[in-house]
NUKOL-238514 format. One record per residue: residue in one letter; x, y, z of N, C-alpha, C, O in turn. Coordinates in steps of 0.1 Angstrom, whole numbers, plus 5000, padded with zeros to 4 digits. Layout:
AXYZXYZXYZXYZ;...
END
This chain:
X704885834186704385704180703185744170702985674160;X702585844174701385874165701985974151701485984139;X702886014154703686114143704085954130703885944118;X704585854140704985774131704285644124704685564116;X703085654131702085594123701285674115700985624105;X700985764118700585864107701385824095701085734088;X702785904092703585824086703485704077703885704065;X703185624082702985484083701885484074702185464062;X700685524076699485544070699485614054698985574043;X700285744056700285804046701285714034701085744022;X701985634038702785594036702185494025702585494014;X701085404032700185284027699185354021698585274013;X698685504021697785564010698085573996697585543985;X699785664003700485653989700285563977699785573967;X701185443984701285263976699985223972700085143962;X699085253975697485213971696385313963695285293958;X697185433964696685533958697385553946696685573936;X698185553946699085633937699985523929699785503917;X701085443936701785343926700985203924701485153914;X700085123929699385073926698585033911698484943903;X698085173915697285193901698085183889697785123879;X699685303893700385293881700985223876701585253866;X701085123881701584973881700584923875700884863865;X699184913877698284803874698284893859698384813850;X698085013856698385083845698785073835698285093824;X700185023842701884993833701584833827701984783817;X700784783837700584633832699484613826699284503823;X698884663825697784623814697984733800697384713790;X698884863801699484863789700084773783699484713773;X701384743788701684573785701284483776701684433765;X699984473784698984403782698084393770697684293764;X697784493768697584523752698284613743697784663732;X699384633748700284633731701084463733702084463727;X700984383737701684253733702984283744703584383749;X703184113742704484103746705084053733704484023723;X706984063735707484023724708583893726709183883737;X708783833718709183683718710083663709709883723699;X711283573712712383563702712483393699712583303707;X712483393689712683233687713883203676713683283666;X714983133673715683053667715082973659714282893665;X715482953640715282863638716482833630717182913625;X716882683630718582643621717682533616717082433621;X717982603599716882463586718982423585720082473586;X718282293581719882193582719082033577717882003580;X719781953572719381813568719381703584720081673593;X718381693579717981543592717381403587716681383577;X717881293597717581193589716281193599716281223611;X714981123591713881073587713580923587713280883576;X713680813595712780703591711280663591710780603600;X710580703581708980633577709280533568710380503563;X707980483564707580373559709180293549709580303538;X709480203565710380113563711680213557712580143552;X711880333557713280353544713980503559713380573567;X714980493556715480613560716080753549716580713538;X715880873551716280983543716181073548715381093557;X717181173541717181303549716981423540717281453529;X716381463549715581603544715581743554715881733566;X715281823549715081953556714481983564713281953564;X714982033575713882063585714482163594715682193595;X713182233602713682323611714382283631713782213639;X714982303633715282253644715582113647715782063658;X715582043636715481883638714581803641714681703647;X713081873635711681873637711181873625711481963617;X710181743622709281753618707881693624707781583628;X706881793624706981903618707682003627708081953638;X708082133626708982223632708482283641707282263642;X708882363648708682383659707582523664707782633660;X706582483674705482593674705682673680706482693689;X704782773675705282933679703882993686702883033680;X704082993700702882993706702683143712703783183717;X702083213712701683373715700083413719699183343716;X699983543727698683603727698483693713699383713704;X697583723713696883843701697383933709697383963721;X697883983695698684143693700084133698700784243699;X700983963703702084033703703284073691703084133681;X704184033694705084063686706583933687707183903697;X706583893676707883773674708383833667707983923660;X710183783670711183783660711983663660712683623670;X711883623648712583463648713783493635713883543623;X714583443643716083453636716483343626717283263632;X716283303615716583223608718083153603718883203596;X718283053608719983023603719682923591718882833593;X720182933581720382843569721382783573722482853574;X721482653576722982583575722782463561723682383558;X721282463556721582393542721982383534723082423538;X722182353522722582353510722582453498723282483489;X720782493504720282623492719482723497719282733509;X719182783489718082933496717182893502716682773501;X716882993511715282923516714783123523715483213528;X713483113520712783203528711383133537710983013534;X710883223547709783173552708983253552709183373551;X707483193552706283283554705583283569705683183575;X705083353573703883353580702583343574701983423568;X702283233579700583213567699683243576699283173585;X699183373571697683423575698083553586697183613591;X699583583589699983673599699683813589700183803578;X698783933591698584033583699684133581699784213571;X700884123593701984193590702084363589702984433585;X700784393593700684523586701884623586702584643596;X701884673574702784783571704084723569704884793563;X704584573572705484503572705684433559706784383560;X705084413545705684303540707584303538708384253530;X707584323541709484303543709684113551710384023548;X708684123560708984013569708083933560708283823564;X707283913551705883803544706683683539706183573539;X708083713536708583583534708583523517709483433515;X707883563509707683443498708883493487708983603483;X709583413484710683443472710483533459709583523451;X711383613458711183663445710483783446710983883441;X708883793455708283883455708483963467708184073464;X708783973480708684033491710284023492710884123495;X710883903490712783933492713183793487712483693485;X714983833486715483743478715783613491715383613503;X716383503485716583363498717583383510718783413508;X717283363518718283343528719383243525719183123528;X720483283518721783193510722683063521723283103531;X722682993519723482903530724382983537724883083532;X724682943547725682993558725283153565725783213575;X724383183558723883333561722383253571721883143572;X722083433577720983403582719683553584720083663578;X718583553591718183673585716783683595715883603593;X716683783606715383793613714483853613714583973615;X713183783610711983823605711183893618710983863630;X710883973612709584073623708584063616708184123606;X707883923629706383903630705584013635706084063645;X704484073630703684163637702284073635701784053624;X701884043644700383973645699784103654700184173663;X698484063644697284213644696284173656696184053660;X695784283662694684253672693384213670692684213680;X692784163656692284123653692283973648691383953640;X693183873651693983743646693783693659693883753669;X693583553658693083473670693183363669692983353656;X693383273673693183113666694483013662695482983668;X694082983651695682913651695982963632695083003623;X697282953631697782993614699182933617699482913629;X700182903607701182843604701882913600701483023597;X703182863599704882943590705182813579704782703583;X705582823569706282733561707582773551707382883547;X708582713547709282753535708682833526707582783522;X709182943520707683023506708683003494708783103487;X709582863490710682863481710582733475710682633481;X710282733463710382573455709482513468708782583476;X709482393470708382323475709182263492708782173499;X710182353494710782353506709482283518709582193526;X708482383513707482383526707282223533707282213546;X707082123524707082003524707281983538706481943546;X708782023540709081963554709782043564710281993575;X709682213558709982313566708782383570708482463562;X707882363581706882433581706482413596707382363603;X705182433606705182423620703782503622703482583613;X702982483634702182543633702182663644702882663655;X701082793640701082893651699682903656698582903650;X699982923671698782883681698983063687699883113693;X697483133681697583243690696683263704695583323702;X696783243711695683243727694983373725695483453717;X693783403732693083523736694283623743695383573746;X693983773745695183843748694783833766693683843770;X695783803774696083753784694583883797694684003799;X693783813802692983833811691183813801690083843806;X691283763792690383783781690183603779691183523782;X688783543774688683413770688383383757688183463748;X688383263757687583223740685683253742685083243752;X685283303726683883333729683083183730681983173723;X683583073737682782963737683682923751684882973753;X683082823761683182783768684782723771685282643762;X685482753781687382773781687282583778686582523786;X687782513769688082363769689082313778690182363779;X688682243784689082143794691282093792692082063800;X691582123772692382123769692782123759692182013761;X693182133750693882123736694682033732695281953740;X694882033718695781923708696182003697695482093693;X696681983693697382023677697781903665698481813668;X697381913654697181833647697881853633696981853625;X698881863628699681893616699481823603700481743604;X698981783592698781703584699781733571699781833564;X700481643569701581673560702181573548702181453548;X702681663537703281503527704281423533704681453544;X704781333526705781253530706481213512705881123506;X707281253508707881203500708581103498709781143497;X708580963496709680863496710880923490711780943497;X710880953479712080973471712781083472712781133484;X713581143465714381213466713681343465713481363454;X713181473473712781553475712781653460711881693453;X714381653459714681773449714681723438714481823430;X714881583430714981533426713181523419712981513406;X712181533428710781533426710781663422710681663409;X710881753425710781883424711281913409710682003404;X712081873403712581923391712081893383711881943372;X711581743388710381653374709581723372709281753360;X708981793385707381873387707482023373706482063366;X709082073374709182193375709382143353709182233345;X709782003348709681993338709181923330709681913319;X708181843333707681743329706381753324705681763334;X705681753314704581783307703081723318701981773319;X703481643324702381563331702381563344701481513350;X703681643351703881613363703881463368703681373360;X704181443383704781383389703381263393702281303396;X703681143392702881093401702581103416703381093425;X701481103417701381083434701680873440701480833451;X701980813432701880683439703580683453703780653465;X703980733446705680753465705280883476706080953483;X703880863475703581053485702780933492702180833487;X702880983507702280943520701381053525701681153520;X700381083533700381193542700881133557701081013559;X700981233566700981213578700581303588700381423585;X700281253603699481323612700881393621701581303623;X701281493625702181523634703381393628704081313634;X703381443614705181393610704881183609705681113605;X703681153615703380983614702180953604701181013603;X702580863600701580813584700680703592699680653586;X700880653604700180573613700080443606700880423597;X699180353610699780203613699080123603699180003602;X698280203593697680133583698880093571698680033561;X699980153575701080093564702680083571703080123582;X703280033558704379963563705280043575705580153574;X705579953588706579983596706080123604706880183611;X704680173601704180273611703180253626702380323631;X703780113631702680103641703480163650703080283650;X704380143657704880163667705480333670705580383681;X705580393656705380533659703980623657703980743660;X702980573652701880633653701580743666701680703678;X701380873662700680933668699780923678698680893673;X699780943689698580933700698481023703699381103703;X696981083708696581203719695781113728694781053724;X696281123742695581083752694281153762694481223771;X693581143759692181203764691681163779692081063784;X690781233785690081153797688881223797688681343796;X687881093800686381103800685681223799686281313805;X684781263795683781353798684381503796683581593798;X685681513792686281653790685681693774685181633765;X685981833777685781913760687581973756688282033764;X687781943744688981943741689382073731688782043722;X689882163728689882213715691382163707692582153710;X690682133696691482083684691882143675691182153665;X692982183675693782253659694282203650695382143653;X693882203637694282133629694582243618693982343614;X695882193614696482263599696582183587697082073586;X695982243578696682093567697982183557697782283550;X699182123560700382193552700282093540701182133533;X699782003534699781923525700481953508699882053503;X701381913499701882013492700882013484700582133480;X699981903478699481953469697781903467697281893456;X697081893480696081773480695281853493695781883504;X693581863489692681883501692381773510692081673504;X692281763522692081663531690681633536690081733541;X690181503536688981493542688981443558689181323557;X688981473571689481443581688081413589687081463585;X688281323602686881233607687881223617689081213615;X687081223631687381113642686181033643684981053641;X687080873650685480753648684580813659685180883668;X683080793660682580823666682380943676681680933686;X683081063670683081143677682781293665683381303654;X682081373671681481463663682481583668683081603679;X682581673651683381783656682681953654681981993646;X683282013666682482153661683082243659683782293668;X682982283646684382393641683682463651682482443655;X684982593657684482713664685782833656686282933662;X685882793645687582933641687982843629687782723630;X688682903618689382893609690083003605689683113607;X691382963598692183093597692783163607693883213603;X692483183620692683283630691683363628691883483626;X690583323627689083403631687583313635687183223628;X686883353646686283243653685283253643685383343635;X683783153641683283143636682083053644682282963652;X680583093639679683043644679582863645679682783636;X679482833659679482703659678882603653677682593653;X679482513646678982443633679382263635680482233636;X678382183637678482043642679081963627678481993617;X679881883627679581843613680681673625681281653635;X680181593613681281443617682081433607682481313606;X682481523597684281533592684081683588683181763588;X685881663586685981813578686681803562687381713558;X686281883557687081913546688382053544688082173544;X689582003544690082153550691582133538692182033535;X691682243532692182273520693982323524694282413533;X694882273517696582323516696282463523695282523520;X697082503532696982623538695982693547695882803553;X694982563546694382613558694882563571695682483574;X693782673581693482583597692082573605691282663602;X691782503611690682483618690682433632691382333636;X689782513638689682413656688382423654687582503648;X688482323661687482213664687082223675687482323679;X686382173684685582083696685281963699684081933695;X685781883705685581743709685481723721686381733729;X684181663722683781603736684181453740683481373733;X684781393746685481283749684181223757683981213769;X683281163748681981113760681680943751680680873749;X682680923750682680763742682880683751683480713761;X682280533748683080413760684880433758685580453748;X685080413766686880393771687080323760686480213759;X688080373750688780253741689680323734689880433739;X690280293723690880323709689780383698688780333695;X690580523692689880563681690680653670691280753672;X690480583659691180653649690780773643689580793639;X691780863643691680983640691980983627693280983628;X691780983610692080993598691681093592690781173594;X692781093582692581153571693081113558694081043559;X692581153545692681113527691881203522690881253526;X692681203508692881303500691581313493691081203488;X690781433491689781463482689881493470690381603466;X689381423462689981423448688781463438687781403437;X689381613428688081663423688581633405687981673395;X689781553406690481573389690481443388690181363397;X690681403374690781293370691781233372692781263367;X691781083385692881033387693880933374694980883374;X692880943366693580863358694880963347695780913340;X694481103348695781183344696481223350697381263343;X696881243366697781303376697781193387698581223395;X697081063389697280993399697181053408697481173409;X696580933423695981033430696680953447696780833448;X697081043458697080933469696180853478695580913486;X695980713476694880663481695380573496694780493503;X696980633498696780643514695880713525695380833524;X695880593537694680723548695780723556696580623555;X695980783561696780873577696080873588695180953589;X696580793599696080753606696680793618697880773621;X695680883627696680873644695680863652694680923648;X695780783667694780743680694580813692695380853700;X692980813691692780863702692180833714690980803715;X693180833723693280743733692980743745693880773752;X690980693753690780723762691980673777692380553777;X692180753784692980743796691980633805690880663808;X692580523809691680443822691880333824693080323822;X691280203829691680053830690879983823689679983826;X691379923813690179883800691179783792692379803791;X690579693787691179593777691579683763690779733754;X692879703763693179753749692379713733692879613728;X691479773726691079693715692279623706693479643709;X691979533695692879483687692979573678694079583671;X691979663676692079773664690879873668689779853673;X691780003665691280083667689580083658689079993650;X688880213663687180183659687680293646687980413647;X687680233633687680333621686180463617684980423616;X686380583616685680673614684880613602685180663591;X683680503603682680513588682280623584681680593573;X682080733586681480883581683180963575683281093573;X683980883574685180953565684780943551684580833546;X684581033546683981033529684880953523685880913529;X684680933509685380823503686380903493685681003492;X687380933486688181023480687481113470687981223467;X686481073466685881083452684381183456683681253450;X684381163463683081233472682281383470681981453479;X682081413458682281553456681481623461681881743465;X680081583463678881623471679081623487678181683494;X680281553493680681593507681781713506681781813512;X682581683498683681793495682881933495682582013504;X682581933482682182073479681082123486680882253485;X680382063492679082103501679682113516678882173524;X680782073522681082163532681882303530682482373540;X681882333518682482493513681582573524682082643532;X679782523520679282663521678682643535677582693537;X679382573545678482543561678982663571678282693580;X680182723568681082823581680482933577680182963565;X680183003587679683163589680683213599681383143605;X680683393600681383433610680483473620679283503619;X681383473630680483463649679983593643678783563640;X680283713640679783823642679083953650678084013646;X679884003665679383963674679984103676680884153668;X679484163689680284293692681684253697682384353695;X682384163702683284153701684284103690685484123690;X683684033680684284033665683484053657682983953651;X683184163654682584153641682884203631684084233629;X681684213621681984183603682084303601681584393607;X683084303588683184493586683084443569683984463561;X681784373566682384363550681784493539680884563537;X683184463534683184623525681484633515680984543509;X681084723516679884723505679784843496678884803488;X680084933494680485033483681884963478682984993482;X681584883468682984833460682984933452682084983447;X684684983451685485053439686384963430686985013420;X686384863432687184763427686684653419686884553427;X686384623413685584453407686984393399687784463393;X686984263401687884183393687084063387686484013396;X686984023379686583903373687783763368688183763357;X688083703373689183633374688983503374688583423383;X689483483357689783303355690683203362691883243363;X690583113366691583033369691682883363690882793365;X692882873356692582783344694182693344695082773344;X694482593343695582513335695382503319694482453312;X696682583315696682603302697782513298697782403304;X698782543288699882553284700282693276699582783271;X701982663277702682803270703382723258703882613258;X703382823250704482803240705682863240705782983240;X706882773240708382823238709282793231709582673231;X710082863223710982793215712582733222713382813227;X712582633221714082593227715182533219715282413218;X716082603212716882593206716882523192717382413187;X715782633186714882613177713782523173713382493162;X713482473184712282393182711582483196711982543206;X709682443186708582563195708782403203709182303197;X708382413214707682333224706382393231706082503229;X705682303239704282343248704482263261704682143262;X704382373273704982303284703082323293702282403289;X703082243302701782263309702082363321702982343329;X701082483320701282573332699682623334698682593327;X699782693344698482763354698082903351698782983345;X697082923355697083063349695883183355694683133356;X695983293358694883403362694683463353695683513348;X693383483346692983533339694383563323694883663317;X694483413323695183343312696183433311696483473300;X696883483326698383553325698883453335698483463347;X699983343329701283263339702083363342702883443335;X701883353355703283413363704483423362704883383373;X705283443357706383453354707183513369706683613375;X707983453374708683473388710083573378710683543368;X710183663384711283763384712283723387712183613390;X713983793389715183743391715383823405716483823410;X714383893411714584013423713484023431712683923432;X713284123437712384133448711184233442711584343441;X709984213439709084303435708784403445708384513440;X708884413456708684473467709684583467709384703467;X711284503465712284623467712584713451713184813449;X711684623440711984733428710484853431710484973426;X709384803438708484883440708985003449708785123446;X709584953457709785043469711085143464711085253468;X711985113457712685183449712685263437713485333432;X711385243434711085253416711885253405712185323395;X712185113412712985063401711885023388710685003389;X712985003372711484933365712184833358713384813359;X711484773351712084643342711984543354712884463353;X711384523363711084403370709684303373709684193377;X708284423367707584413367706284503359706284623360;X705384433352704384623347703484583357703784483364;X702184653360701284703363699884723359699084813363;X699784583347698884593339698284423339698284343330;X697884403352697484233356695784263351695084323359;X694884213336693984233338692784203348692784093355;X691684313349690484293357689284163352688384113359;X689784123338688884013332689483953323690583983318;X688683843319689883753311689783783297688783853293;X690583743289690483813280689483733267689483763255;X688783643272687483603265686783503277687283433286;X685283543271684383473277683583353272682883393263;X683483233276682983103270681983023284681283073293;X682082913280681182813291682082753296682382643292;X682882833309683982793319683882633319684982573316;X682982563322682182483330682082343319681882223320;X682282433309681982343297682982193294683782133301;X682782163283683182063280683982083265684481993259;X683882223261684482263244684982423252684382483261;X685782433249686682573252688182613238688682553228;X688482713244689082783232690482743236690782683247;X691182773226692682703227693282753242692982863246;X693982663249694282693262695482733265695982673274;X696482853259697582893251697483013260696783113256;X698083003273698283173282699583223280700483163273;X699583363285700583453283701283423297700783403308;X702683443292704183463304704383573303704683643293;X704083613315704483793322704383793338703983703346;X704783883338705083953354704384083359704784173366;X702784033352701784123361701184133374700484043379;X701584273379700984263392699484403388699384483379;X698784383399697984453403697884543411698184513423;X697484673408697684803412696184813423695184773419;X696284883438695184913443695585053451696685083455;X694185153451694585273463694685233473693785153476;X695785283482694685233495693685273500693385393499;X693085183509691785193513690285133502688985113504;X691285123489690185063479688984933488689384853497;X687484933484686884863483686984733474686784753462;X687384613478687484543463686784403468686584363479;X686284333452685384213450686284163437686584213427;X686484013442686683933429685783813428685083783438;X685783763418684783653420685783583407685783623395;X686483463415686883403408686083253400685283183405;X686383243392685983173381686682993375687282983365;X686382903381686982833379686782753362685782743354;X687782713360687582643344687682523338688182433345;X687382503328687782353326688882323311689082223305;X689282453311690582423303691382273303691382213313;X692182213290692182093292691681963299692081853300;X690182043305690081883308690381883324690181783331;X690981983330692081983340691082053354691082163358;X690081933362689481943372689281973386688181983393;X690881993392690882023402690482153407690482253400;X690082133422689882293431690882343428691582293419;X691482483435691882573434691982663449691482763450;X692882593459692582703470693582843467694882843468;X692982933465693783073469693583123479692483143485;X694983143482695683203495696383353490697283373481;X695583453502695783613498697083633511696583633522;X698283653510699283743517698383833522697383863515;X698583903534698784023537697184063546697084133556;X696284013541695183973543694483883548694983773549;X692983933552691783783556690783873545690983993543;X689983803539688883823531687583753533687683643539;X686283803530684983783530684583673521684683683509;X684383573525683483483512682183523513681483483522;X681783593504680583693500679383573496678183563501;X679983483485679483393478679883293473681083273474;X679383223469679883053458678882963453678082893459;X679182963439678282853430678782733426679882683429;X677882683419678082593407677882653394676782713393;X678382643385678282683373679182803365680382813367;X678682903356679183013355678683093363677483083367;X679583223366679183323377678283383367678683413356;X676983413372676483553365675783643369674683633376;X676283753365676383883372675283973373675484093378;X674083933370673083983372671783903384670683953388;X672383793388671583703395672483673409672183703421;X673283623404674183573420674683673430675083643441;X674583793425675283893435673883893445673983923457;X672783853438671683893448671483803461670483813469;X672283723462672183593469673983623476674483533484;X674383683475675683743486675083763501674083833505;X676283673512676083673525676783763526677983753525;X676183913531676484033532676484053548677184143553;X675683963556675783963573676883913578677783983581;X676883763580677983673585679283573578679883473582;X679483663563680383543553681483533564681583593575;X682283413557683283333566684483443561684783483550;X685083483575686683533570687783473568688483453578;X688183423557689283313554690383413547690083523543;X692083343546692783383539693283303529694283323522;X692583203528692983053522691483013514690782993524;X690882993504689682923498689682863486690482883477;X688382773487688982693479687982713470686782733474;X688682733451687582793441687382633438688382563435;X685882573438685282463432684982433421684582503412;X685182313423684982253404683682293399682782293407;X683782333385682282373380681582453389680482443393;X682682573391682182683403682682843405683282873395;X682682903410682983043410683083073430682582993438;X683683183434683683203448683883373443684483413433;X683183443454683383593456683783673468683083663478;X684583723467685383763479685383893478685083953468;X685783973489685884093495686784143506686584083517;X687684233505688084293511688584463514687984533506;X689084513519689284663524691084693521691884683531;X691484703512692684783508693684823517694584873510;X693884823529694084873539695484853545695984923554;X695984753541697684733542698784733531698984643524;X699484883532699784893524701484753523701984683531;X701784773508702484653507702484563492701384563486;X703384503489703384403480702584313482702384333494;X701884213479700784083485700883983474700584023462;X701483853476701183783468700083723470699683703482;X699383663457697983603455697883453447697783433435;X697883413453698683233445697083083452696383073462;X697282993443696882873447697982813454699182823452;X697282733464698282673476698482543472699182463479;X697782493458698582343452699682383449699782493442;X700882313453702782403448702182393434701682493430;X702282283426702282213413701482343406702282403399;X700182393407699782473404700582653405700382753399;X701282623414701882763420703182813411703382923407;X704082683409705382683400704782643386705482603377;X703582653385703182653369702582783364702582803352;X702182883376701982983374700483073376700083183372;X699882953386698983043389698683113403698083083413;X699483223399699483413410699983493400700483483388;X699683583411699883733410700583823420701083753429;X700683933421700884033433699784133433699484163422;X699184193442698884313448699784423445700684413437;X699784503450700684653453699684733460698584743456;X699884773467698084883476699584953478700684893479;X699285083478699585173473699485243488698485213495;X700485333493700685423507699285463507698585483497;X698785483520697785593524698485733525699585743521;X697885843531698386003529699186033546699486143549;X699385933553699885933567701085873567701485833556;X702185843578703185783577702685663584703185563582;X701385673595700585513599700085413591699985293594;X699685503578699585393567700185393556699585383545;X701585413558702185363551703285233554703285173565;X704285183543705085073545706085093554706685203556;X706285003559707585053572708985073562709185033551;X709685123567711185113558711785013561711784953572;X712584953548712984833553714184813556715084883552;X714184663566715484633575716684663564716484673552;X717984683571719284693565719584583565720684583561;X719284483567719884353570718884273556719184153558;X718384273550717684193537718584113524719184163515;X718283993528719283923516719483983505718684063501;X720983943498721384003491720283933479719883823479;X719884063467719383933455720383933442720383893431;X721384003449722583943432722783833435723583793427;X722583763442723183583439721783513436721883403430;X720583543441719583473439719483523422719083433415;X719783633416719683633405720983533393720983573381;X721483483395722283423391722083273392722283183383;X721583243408721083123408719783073402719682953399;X718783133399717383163392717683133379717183043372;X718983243374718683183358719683053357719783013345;X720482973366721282833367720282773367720182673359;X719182783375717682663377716582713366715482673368;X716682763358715982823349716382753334715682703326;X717982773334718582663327718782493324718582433313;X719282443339719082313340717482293339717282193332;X716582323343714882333338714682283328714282163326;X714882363318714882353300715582253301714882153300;X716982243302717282143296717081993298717381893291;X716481993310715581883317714381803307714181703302;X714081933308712381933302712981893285712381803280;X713881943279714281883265714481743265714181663256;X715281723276715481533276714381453279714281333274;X713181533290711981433292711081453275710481353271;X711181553268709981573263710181593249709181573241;X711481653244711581673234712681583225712581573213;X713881513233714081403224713581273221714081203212;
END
């Protein structure tokens, strides 16, 4: 008996000595390299009823908005894409850094050609261990995004918390267009029409509902149900196609704690301002009397409504204390929702977010720059001749070079060295200097090309973009960097100048965004570290601005390791001989569009 409890004993040393540990080992490796996740999506036509009309439009899974993609930091997704539509479509991951990956970034033309109907194609998400918070996916093709898009929720990595007190619960908040009319049909106007499209048939909406301030939206309005005395965290995306949002709950104060997928020092404000492509959580304390409260949002408008028209719908969804209480007749509307026009609320919550910066996140901002860019951003026009007559079409512009979108993949003629697809000569400055800001400027006449920007890796780089007032033409400007989060170092009013403002750079705590918004009669300076190698597109997240031509690409260039370099890419990547064929068919019907609106 004693031989066999001995036994016995040695037996239970073993298991607690030895496999225990290696187990607890095995699982907290696991544990921080990520778990990995498979998700389906099938984009296909669905019908839609809002405000009073039924139509059908694109969507993922039969969702709008589409379907969320929920994960810890650092794992790993692969979502299988089925096109059963009509036309191409690619997706992005907005704000996923991808590293070593742009193969999976998604945007047309520049990272890979469309996913063709009936075909399909699966993307390898890599989210970095430094990414937290919430970021989105959308269409990166013609203005697909509209209504192909969803948001992503990444949690702390599993035994780890948020660096603020765990909330009681969460909500998700999606803010999006709503097109009455015929989606593609808008889109072509946009793509030829000297003035663009009006905004009077665009809705927004909260989680896919335009809420009950207009026609035939009471009964689907949006609710989040709340109960007493809890702290909530709130995520909010704005996918909007072409418009910054001003957002308020009534009587209830919010406290950013993250934007982007990076936490940030706690900041009380009673609205927000949050720009196409961004995200934000929030904090809300549910400590109100028991009732109805409207959650809104409407458009911040920095351009002249009387040349582009503006939407002066609000979007409305309720927030709804849980308990036994006389329902109100109407919800309590947010009075501290700024008014559309508001510029001194808009633009003065640019500069309130700092980053937490903390030993467990902190700031690495680059400060030996090797890189400087000086970079205009301007609505111009181009001149072109169309079957013998010059015309002037209205387009966008970086440092007065319009984008010209290629027939192929910049990524795969890079990665090939292939040439004739692209040069390598995107300038560092614009090619004259005036009074951005001004009210008299020089002819507003940019160049069509297909410059990208060359970096080493590991480069230090600073731009400080420049906003302008070419034509007259007043809107922000949010740029959204691929591949990347960046430093907002700085931001003014006026022209940037270069012997004063750098001295006034937040070199401790700037906000890490991948999305910002360059302000009217203003400048922003940014910073980042070179460090993933890859193609990167660099674009404004207004579409209208984006298919007029204001981006560019990146290129960062291999490090001297095979860790920093580009991964090889899948064998499975859409074909681009048919996207090039269909490019120059929509390239065609374009012009000849644009000759019927404008030239006979």
């Amino acid at each position: 008996m004693k031989s066999k409890e001995m036994m016995g004993m040695k037996k239970m040393r073993f298991l607690f000595e030895v496999l225990v540990p290696a187990l607890l080992t095995g699982m907290l490796a696991s544990m921080a390299e990520g778990r990995t996740h498979y998700y389906d999506f099938v984009l296909k036509e669905t019908n839609f009823t809002r405000l009073c009309s039924t139509k059908s439009m694109t969507t993922v899974n039969d969702s709008f908005p589409g379907p969320v993609i929920r994960i810890h930091r650092g794992d790993l997704v692969y979502v299988n894409v089925h096109n059963q539509d009509d036309f191409g479509v690619t997706i992005h991951w907005h704000g996923v850094k991808q590293t070593r990956n742009p193969w999976s970034d998604g945007p047309d033309h520049i990272t890979q050609c469309r996913i063709q109907p009936g075909t399909n194609f699966t993307y390898k998400v890599i989210f970095g261990e430094d990414q937290e918070g919430t970021l989105w996916w959308h269409a990166h093709s013609d203005w697909t995004r509209a209504t192909v898009h969803g948001a992503i929720v990444i949690l702390p990595t599993q035994g780890t918390t948020y660096p603020f007190p765990k909330p009681d619960g969460e909500h998700l908040l999606v803010l999006a267009s709503w097109f009455a009319g015929d989606f593609n049909e808008e889109y072509e106007e946009y793509l030829s029409n000297q003035t663009g499209t009006s905004f009077d048939d665009i809705a927004f909406t909260i989680n896919g509902e335009p809420g009950d301030l207009v026609a035939c939206g009471g009964e689907t309005t949006h609710r989040w149900l709340v109960d007493y005395g809890k702290t909530y965290l709130l995520r909010i995306v704005n996918v909007v196609v072409n418009s910054e949002l001003f957002f308020a709950i009534s009587e209830h104060n919010l406290t950013i704690v993250g934007t982007d997928g990076t936490y940030t020092k706690p900041r009380v404000t009673s609205y927000i301002m949050i720009a196409p492509g961004q995200t934000m959580d929030v904090l809300i304390t549910t400590n109100q009397s028991l009732g109805h409260y409207y959650m809104a949002a409407r458009q911040f408008v920095t351009f002249d409504p009387s040349i582009t028209g503006f939407n002066n719908m609000t979007a409305t969804a309720i927030l709804q204390y849980r308990g036994n209480y006389p329902p109100p007749d109407v919800p309590s509307f947010p009075i501290n929702l700024p008014l559309f026009h508001d510029l001194d609320s808009g633009l003065g919550f640019l500069s309130l977010l700092r980053s937490l910066a903390t030993p467990e996140h902190p700031v690495n901002v680059p400060l030996n720059i090797t890189t400087r860019m000086f970079v205009t951003a301007s609505i111009n026009k181009v001149n072109y001749t169309f079957e013998g007559t010059e015309v002037s079409h209205f387009a966008a512009s970086l440092n007065n070079i319009t984008f010209m979108d290629p027939t192929s993949s910049i990524l795969l003629a890079y990665y090939r060295h292939t040439s004739g697809v692209y040069t390598t000569d995107f300038p560092d400055y614009p090619p004259s200097y005036y009074n951005f800001t001004g009210d008299t400027y020089p002819p507003p006449m940019s160049v069509l090309a297909t410059k990208v920007k060359v970096l080493n890796y590991n480069e230090s780089v600073e731009i400080v973009v420049q906003w302008t007032n070419l034509l007259g033409q007043g809107a922000d400007h949010p740029l959204h960097l691929h591949g990347y989060t960046f430093y907002v170092v700085g931001m003014g009013r006026g022209n940037f100048n270069n012997e004063t403002d750098p001295k006034g750079y937040n070199l401790v705590d700037p906000p890490e965004r991948n999305t910002i918004t360059v302000p009217k009669n203003g400048w922003v300076a940014l910073r980042f570290l070179a460090n993933n190698p890859g193609v990167w597109l660099w674009h404004c997240h207004f579409d209208r601005h984006l298919i007029w031509g204001m981006d560019t690409a990146f290129i960062v260039k291999n490090g001297e390791t095979p860790e920093t370099s580009i991964l090889p890419p899948p064998a499975y990547m859409p074909s681009c001989a048919v996207q090039s064929l269909i490019r120059l068919e929509d390239f065609q019907d374009s012009v000849e569009l644009f000759n019927e609106i404008n030239v006979n």
